[in-house]
C-alpha positions, 0 to 999 in steps of 0.5 A: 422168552416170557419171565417165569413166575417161579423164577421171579419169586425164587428171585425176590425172595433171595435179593428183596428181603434183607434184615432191617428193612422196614418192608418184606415181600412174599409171592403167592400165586401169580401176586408178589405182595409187599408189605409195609408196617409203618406205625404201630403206636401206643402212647400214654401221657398226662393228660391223654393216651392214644393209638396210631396205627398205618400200614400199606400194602403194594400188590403186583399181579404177574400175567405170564403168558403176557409178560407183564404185570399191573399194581395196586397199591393200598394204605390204611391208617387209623388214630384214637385218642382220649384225652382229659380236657377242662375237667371232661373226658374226650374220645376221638378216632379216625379211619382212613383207606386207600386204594389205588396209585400213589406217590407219597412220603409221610413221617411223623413221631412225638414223645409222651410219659410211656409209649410202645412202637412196633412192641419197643417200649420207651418215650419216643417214637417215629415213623418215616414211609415213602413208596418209592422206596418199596415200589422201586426195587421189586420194579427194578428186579421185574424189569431186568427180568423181562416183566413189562408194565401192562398197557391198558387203553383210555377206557380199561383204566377208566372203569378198572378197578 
């Protein structure tokens, strides 16, 4: 028998987000988003101050009649910084976006004379992210539900998006 989407949601909901975890997941439609909300920095020191935000959303789309379910995963990260160097003022930023398939474990962190992470306010912060850890639990649950990574040919994984 062909999983459920509503079943499949009802069970996600109950098992996949507990407190403290760093990642949640939501359905919405035939789509289970997870979310994860890596770096949210603000920082101010001496002689520099500066933002550093990063974020990744793995989106799983659910084909009922099929039983299977294909994923895309996206990450976007940006940093700016202003910094007072030899007597000038320097500006500097950065974007990044990605779309696609990943494997991946990024961390990080620093201190400076005032600083906020995630609305925390302190000296310190850090962050740690690995998609492992947000892809295999919502992949494990699929599976023992009956959901099946969907097949596609040379060419449908070519020119998909």
């Amino acid at each position: 028998m062909a999983p459920s989407i509503a079943d499949t949601c009802a069970r996600i909901a109950a098992e996949l987000n507990p407190a403290g975890q760093p990642f949640r997941y939501r359905c919405e439609g035939n789509r289970v988003i997870g979310t994860w909300d890596i770096a949210d920095v603000t920082y101010q020191g001496l002689l520099s101050a500066g933002t550093i935000d990063k974020d990744y959303e793995l989106t799983v789309t659910l084909d009922e009649p099929a039983g299977t379910y294909g994923f895309s995963e996206r990450k976007q990260e940006s940093e700016s910084e202003v910094r007072l160097s030899g007597g000038k003022i320097e500006f500097g930023g950065s974007k990044q976006v990605f779309k696609g398939k990943s494997i991946g474990k990024q961390w990080g962190g620093g201190a400076a004379l005032r600083a906020t992470s995630h609305g925390e306010a302190g000296h310190t912060w850090s962050y740690e992210f690995e998609t492992a850890r947000i892809k295999e639990p919502l992949f494990v649950l699929l599976h023992e539900m009956g959901w099946r990574p969907a097949r596609k040919g040379f060419f449908a994984r070519l020119f998909s998006n």
